[in-house]
Structures are given as structure tokens and as C-alpha cells.
N, CA, C and O of each residue as an XYZ file, in Angstrom:
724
protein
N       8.133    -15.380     15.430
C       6.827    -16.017     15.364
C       6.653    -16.663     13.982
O       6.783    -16.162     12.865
N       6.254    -18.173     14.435
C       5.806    -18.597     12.769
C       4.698    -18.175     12.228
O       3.642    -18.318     12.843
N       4.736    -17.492     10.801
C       3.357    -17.310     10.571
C       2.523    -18.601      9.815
O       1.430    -18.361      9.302
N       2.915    -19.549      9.785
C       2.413    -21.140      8.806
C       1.412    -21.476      9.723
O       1.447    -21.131     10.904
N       0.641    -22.050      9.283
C       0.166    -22.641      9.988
C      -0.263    -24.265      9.428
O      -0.395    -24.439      8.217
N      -0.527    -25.764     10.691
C      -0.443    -26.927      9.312
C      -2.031    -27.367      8.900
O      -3.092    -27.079      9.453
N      -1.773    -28.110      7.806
C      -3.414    -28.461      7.621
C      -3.435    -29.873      6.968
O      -2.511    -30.347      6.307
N      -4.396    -30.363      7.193
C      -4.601    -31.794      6.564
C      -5.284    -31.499      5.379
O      -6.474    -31.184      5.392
N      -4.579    -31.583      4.290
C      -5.414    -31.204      2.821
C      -6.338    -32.752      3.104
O      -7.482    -32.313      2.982
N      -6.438    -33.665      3.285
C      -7.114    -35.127      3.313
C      -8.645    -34.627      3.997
O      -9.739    -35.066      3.640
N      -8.393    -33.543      5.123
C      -9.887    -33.676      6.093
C     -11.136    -33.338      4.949
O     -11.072    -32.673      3.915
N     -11.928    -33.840      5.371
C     -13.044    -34.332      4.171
C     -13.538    -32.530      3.556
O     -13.709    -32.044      2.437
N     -13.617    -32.016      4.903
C     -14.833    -30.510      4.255
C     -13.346    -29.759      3.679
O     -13.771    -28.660      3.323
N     -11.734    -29.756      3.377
C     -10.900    -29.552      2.623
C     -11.086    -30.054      1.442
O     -11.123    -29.221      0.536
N     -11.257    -31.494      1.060
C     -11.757    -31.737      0.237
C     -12.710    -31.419     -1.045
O     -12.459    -31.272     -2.241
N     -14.089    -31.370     -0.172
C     -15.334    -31.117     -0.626
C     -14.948    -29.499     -1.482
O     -15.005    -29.373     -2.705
N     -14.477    -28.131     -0.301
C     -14.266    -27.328     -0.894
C     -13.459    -27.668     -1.831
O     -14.185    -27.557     -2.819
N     -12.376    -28.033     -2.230
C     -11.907    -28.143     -3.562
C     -12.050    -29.030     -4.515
O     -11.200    -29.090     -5.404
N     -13.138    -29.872     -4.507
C     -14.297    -29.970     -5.305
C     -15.173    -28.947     -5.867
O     -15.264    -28.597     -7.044
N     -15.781    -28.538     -4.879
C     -16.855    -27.189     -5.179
C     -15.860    -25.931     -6.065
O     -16.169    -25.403     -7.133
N     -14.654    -25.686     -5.268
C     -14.029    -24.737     -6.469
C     -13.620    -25.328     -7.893
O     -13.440    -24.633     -8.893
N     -13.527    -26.401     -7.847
C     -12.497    -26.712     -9.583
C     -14.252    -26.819    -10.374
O     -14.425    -26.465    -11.540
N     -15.273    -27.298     -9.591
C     -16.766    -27.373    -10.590
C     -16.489    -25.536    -11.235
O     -16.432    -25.256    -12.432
N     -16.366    -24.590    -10.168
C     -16.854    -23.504    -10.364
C     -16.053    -22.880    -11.508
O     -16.473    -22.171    -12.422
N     -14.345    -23.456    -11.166
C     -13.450    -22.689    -12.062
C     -13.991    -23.217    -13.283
O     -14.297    -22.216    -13.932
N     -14.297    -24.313    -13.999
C     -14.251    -24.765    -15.066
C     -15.237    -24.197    -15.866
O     -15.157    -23.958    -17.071
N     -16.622    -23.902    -14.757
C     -17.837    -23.595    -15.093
C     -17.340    -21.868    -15.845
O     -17.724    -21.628    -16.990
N     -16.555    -20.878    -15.128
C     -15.877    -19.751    -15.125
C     -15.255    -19.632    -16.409
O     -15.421    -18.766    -17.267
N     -14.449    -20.724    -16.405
C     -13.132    -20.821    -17.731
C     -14.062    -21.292    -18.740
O     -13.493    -21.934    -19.623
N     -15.209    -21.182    -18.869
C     -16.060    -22.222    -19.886
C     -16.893    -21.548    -20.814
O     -17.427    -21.971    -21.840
N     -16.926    -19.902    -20.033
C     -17.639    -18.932    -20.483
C     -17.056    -18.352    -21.995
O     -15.861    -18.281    -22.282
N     -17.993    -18.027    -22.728
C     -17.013    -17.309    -24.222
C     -17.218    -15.904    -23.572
O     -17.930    -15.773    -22.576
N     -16.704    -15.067    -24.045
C     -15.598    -13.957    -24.263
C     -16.385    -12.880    -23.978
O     -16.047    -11.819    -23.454
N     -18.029    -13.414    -24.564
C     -19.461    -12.390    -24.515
C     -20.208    -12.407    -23.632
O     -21.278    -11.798    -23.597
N     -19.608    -13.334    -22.516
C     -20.845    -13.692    -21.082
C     -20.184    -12.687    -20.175
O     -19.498    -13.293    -19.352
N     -20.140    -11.649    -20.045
C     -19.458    -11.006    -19.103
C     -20.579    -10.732    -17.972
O     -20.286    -10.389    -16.826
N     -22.190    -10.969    -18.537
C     -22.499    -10.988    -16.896
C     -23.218    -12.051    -16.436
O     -24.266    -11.987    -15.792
N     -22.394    -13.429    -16.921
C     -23.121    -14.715    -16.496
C     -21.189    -14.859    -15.594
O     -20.821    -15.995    -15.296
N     -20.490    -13.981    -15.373
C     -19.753    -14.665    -14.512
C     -20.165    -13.736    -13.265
O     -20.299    -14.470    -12.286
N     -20.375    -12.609    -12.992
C     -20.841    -11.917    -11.676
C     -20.984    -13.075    -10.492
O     -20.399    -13.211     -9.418
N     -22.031    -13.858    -11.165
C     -23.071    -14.950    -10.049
C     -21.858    -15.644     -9.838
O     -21.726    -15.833     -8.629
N     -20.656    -16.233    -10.667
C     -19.758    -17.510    -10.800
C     -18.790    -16.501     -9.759
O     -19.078    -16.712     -8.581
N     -18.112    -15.845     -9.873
C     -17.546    -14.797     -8.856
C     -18.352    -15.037     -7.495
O     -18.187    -16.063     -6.835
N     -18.959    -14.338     -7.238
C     -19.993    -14.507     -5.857
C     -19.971    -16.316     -5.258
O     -19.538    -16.576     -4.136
N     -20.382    -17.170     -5.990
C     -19.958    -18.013     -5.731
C     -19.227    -18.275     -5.056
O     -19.436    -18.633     -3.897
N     -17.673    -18.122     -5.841
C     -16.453    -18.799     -5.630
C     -15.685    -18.264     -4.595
O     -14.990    -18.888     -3.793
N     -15.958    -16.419     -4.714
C     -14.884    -15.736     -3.806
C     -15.484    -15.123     -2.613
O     -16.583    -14.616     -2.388
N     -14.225    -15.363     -1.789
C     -15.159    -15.220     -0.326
C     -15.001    -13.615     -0.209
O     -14.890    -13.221      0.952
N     -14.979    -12.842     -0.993
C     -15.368    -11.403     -1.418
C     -15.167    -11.095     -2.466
O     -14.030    -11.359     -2.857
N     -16.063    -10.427     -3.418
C     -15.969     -9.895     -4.836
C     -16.964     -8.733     -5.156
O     -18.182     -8.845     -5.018
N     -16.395     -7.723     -5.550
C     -17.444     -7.019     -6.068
C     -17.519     -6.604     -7.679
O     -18.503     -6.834     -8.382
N     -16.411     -6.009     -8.095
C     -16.379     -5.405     -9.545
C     -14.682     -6.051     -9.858
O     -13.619     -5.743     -9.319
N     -15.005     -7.107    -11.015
C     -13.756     -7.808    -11.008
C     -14.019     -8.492    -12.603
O     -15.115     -8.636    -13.145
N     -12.615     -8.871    -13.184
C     -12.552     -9.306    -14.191
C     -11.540    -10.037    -14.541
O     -10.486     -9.444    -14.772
N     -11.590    -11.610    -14.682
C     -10.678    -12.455    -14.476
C     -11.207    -13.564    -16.367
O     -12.195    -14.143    -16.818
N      -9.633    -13.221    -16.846
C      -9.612    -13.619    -18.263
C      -9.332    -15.267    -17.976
O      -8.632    -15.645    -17.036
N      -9.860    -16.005    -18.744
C      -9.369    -17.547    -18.792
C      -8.191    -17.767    -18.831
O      -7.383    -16.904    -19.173
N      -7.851    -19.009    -18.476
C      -8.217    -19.411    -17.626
C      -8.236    -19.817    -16.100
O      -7.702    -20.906    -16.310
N      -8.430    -19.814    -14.683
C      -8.334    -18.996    -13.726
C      -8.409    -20.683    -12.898
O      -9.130    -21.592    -13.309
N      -7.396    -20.791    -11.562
C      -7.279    -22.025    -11.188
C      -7.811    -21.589     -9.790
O      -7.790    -20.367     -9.931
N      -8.266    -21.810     -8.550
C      -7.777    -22.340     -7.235
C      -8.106    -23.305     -6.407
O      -8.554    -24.420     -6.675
N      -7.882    -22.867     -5.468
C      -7.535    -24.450     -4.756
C      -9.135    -24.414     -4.046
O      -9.936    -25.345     -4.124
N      -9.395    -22.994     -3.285
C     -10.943    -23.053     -2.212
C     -11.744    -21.962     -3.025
O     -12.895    -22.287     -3.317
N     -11.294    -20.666     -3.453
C     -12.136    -19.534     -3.477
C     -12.262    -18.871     -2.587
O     -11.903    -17.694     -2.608
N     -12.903    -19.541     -1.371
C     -13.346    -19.256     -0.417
C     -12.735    -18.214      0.416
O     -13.246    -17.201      0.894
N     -11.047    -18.854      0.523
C     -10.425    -17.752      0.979
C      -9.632    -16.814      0.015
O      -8.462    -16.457      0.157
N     -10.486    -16.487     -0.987
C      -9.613    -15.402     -1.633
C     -10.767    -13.950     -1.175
O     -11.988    -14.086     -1.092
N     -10.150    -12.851     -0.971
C     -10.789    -11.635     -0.774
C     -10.302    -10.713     -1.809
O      -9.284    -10.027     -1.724
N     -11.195    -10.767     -2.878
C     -11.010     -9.409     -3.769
C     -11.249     -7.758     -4.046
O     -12.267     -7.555     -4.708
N     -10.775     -6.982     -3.803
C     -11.080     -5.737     -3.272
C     -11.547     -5.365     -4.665
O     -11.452     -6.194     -5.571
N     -12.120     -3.979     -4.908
C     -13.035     -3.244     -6.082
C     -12.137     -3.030     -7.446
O     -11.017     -2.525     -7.363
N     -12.633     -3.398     -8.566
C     -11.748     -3.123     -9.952
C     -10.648     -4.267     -9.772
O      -9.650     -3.582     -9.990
N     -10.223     -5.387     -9.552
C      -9.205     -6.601     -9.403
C      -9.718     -7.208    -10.877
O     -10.855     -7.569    -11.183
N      -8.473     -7.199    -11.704
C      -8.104     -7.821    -12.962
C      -6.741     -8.690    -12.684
O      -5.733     -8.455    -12.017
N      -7.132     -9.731    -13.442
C      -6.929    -11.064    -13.839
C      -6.190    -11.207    -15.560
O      -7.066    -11.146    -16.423
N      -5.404    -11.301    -15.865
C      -5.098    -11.519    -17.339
C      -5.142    -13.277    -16.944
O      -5.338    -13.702    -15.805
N      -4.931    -14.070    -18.067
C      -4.870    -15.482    -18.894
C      -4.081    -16.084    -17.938
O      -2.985    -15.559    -17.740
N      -4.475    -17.394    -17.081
C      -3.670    -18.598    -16.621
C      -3.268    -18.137    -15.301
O      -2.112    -18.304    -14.913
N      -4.243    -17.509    -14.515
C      -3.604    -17.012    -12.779
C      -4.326    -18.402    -12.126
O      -5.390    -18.950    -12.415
N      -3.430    -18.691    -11.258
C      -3.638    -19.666    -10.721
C      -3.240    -18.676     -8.742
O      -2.284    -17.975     -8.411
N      -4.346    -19.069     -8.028
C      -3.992    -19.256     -6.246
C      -4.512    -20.344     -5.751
O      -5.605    -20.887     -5.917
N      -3.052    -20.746     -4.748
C      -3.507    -21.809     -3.952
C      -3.715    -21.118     -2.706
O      -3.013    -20.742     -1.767
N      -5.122    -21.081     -3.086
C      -5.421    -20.410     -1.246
C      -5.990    -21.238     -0.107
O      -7.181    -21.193      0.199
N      -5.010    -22.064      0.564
C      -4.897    -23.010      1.706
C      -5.388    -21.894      2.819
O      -6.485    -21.905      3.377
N      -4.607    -21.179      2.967
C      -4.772    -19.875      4.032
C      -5.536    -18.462      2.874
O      -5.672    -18.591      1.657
N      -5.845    -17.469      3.518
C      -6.736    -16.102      3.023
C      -5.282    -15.615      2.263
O      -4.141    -15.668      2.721
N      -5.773    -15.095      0.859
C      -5.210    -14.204      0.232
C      -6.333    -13.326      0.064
O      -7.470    -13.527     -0.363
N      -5.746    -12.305      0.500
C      -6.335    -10.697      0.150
C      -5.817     -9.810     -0.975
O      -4.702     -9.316     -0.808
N      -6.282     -9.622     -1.765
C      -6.250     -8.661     -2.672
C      -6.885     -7.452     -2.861
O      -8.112     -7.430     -2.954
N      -6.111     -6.262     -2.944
C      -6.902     -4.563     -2.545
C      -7.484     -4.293     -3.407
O      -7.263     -5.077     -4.330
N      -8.572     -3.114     -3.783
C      -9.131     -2.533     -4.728
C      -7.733     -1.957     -5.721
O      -6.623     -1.642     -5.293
N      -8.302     -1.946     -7.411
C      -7.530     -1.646     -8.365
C      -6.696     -2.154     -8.233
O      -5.760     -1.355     -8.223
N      -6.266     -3.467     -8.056
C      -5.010     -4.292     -8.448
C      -5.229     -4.995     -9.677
O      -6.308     -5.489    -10.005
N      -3.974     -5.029    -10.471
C      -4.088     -5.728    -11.961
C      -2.832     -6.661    -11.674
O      -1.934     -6.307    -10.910
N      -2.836     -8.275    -12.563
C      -2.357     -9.290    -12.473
C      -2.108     -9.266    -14.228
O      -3.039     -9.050    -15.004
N      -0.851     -9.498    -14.626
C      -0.352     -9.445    -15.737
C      -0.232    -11.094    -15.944
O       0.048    -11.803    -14.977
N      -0.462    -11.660    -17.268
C      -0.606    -13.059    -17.300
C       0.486    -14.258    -16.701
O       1.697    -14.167    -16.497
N      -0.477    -15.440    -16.505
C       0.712    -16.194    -14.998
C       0.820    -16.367    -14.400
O       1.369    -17.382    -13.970
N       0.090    -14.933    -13.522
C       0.285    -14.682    -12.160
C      -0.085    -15.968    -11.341
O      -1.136    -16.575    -11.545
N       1.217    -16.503    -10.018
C       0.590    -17.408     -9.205
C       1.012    -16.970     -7.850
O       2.124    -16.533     -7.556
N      -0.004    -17.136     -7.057
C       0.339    -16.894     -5.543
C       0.236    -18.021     -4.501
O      -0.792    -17.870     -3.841
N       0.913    -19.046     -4.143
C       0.951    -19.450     -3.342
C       0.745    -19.569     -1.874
O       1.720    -19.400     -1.142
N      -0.020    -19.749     -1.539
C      -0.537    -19.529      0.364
C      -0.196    -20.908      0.848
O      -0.458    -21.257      1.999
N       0.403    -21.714     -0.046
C       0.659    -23.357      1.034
C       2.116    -23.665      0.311
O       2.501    -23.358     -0.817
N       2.614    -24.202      1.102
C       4.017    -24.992      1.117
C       3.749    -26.108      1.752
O       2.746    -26.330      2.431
N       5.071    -27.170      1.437
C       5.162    -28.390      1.604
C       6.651    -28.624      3.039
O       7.576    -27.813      3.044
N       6.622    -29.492      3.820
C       7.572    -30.153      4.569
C       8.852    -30.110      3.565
O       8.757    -30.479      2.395
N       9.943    -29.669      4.085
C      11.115    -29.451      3.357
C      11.451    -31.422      3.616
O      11.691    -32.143      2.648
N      11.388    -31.987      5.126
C      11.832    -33.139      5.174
C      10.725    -34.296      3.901
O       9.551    -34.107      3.580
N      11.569    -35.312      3.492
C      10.659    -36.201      2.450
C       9.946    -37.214      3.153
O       9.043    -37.799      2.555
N      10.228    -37.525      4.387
C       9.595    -38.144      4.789
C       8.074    -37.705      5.675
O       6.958    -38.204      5.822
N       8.850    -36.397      6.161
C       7.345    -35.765      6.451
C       6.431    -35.483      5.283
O       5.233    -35.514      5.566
N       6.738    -35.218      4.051
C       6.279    -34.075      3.072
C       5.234    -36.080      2.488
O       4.065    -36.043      2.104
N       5.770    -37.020      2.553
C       5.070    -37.817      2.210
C       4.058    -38.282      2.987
O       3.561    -39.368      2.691
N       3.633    -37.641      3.975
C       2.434    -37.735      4.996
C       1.336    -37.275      4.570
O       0.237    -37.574      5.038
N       1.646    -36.091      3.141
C       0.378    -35.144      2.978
C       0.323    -33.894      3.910
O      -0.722    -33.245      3.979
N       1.602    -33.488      4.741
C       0.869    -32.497      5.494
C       1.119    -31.679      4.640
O       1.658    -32.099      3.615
N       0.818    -30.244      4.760
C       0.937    -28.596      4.315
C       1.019    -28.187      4.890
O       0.460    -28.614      5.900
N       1.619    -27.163      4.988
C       1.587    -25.722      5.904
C       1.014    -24.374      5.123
O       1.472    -24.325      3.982
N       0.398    -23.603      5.346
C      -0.537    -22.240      4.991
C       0.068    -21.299      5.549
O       0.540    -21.561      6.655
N       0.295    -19.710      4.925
C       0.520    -19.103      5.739
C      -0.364    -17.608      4.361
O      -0.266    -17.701      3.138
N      -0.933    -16.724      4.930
C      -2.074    -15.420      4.037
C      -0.983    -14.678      3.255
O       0.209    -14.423      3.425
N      -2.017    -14.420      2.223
C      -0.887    -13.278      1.526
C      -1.319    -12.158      1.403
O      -2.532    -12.008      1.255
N      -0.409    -11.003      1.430
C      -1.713     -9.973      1.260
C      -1.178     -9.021      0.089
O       0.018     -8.843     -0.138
N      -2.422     -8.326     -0.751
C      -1.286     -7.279     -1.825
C      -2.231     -6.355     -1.443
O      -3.433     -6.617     -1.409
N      -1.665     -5.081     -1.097
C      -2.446     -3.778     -0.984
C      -3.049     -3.492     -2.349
O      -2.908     -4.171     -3.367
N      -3.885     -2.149     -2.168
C      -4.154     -1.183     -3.374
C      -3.321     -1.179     -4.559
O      -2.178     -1.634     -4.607
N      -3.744     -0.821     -5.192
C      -3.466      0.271     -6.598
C      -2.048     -0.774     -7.030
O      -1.283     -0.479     -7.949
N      -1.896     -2.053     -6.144
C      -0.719     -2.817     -6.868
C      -0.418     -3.081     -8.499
O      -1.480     -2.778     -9.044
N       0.385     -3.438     -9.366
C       0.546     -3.994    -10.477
C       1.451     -5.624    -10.249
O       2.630     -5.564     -9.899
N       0.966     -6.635    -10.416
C       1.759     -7.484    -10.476
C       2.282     -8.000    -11.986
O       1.372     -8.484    -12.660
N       3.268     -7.981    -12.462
C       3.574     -8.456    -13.925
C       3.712     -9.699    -14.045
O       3.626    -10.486    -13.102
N       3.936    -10.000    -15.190
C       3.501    -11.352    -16.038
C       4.519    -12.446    -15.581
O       5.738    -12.324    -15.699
N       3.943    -13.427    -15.096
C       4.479    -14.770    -14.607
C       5.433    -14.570    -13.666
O       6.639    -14.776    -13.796
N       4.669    -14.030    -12.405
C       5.406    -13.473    -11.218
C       4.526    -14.482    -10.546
O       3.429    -14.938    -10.868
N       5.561    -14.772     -9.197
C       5.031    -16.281     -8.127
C       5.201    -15.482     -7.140
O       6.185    -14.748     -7.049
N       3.942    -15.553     -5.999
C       4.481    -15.032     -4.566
C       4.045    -15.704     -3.646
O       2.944    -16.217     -3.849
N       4.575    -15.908     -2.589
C       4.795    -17.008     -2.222
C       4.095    -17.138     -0.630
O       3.673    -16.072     -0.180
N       3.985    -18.022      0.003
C       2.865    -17.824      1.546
C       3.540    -16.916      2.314
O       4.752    -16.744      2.184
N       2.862    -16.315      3.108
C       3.431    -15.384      4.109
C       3.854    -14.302      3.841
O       4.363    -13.561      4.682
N       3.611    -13.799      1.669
C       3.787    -12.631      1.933
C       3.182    -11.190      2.111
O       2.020    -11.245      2.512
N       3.591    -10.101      1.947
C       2.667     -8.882      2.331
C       3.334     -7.823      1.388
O       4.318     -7.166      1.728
N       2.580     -7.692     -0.083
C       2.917     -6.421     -1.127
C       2.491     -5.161     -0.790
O       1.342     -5.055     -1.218
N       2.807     -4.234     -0.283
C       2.573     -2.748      0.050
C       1.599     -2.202     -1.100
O       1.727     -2.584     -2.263
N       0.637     -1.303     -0.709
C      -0.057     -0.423     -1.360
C       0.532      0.262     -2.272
O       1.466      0.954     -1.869
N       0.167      0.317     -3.962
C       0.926      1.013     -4.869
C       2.369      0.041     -5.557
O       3.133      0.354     -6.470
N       2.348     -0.749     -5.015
C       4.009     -1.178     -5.389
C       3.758     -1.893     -6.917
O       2.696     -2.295     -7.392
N       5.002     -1.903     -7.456
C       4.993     -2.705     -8.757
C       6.092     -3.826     -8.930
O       7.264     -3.535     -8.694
N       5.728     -5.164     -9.357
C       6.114     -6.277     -9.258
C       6.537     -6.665    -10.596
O       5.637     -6.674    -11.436
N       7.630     -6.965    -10.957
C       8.527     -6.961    -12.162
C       7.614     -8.730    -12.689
O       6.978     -9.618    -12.122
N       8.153     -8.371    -14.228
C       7.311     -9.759    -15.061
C       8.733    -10.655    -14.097
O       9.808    -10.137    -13.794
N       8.253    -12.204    -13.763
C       9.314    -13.152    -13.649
C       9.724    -13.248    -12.338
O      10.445    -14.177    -11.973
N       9.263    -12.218    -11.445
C       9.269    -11.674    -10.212
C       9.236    -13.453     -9.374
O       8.474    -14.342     -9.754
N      10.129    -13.590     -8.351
C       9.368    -14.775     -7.130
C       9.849    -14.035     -5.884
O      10.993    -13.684     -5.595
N       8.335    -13.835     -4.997
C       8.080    -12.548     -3.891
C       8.598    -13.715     -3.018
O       8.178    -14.827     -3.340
N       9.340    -13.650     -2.092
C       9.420    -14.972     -1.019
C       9.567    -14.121      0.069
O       9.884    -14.848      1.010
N       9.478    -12.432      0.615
C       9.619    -11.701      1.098
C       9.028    -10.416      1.015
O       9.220     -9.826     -0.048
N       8.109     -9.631      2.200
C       7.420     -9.153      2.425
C       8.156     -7.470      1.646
O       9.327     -7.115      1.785
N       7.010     -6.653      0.819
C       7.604     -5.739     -0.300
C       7.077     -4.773      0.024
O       5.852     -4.760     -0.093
N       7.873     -3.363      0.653
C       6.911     -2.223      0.941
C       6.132     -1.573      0.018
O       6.097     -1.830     -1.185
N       5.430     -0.626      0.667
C       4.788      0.301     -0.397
C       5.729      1.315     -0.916
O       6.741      1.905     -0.538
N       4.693      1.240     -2.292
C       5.249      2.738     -3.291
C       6.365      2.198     -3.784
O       7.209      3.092     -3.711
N       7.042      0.853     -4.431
C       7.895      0.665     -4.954
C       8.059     -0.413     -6.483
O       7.248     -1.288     -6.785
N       8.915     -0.169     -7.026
C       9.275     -1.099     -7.956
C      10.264     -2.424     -7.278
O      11.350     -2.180     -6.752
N       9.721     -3.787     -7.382
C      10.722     -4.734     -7.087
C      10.451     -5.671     -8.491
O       9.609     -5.591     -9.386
N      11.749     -6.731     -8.194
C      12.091     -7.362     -9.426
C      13.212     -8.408     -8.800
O      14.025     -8.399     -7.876
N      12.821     -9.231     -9.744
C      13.873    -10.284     -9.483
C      13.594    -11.488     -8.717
O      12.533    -11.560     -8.097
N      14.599    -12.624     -8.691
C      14.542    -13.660     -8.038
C      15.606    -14.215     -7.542
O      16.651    -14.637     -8.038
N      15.109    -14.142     -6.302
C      14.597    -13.409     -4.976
C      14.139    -11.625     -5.863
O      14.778    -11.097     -6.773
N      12.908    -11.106     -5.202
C      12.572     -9.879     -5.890
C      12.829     -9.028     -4.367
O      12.583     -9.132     -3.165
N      13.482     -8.150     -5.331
C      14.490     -7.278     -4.341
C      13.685     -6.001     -5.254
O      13.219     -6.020     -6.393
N      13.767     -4.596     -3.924
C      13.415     -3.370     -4.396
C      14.442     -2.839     -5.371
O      15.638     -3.075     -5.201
N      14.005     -2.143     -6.363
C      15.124     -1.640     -7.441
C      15.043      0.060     -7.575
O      15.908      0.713     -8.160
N      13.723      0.710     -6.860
C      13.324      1.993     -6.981
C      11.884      2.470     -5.994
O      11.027      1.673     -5.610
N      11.889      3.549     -5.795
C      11.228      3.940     -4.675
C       9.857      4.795     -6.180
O      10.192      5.487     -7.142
N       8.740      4.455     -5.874
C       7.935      5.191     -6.731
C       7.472      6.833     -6.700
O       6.944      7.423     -7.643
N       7.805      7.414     -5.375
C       7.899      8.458     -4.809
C       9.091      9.136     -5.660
O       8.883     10.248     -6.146
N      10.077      8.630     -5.814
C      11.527      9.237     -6.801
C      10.948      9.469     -8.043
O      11.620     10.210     -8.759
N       9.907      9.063     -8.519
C       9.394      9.212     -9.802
C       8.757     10.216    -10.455
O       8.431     10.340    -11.636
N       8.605     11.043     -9.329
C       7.431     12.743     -9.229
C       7.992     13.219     -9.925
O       9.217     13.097     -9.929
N       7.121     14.215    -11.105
C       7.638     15.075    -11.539
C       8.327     16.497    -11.169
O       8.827     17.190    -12.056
């Protein structure tokens, strides 16, 4: 089963939303260091769920709309999502600076890919995740609850729980369960 699905980035209310998000990001990224509760409202805004969250400058996406942020979700410096399709993110997940997640890809053919189409496909990262610094993951994937994501990391493949992965292609390197005292 494919999970992509295609979209006309051109159709107008695609558009409009990513208009309405880059006003919001800028408005977001614009804040000094001491407004920590003039972004609450800018959050609510932007994300199509947020409750207790903290995202350091400066912060890119494509809608907002479909990002879902679960409780305690940190953000370090320069995370960028293109959320064409829903990225979900679990309560207590932290993003080490960099971080980008991809939910859209392009036509591998050049002649299609010069039409403008896209393809979307959700990403999802469970709980209590860690993603490290200038790690890319990519549409369609699914990070397990607890797992930890190496700095440099590109996810192009779905990562169970309770583990350490790394690499590119990020491959499992350790089971977090082996780690008990």
C-alpha cells in the first residue's frame, strides 16, 4: 500500500495556508528571548494542537495546521517541518538544533516533478522521543515511543520503540531496554 498521497501545492486555500503560516512564523521568530508568554497565543494559532511547548528561533513551516504537538515538545534553533500531510509529535519529545522533518516529496521523474505536483505522506514520533541535532526525517515515517535519534541522523524508515538509531540511512545501533541497570 502506498502511503503518499498527491497534492497541488498551486490550489489556492494551499496557498493561503502558507501564507497565514510564514505571517505567523516570522511573527514567532520575532519575539526576544523575554516574551515567553506572548508566544502561547502564536502557538495556538499556528498548531493544529499545542499545549505546553517551547520552540527556540528560529522555527519554519509550511501549514502549522497539520502539525500535532503533544505536552512538554521542545524545539532548539532552526527546526524547520514541511507539513504537506499531519506530523504528530508525542508528549515530552525534545528536538536538538536543525531538526527537519519532511512530510512532502517531489516526482523522482523531471518532467513530472516540473508540473508542481507533490506527494505527502504523515510522520509520526511517539513519546518521551529525543531527536538530535541536524537529523532529517523523512514522509512516511513512524519513530517509536522512547527511541533516540543520533545528531546527523536521515530517518527514511520507520524506527521502533525503546531504541538508539543513527546514521544515514539511520539504522538501529542498540536496544534501550539493554541499558537497565
Amino acid at each position: 500500500m502506498n502511503p503518499f498521497n498527491e497534492v497541488n501545492p498551486f490550489a489556492a486555500e494551499l496557498v493561503a495556508g502558507r501564507k497565514r503560516a510564514k505571517q505567523l512564523c516570522q511573527q514567532l521568530n520575532a519575539l526576544r528571548a523575554d516574551q515567553t508568554k506572548a508566544r502561547k497565543p502564536l502557538y495556538q494559532q499556528l498548531f493544529g494542537q499545542v499545549s505546553r511547548a517551547y520552540i527556540e528561533p528560529h522555527f519554519f513551516c509550511d501549514y502549522g495546521s497539520n502539525i500535532f504537538l503533544g505536552d512538554g515538545f521542545y524545539a532548539n534553533h532552526n527546526c524547520v517541518i514541511l507539513d504537506v500531510a499531519e506530523v504528530r509529535i508525542g508528549n515530552n519529545v525534545m528536538f536538538g538544533p536543525n531538526v527537519q522533518i519532511y512530510a512532502t516529496t517531489h516526482p523522482l521523474d523531471p518532467q513530472e516533478r516540473a508540473t508542481g505536483k507533490e506527494f505527502c505522506a504523515a510522520v509520526t514520533i511517539g513519546d518521551d522521543c529525543w531527536i538530535g541535532g541536524g537529523a532529517i526525517i523523512l514522509a512516511g515515517v513512524t519513530i517509536g515511543k522512547g527511541s533516540v535519534i543520533g545528531a546527523g541522523s536521515l530517518v527514511n524508515k520507520d524506527i521502533p520503540a525503546g531504541v538508539v538509531a543513527v546514521g544515514n540511512p539511520c539504522k538501529v545501533i542498540k536496544t534501550l531496554a539493554d541499558e537497565a541497570p
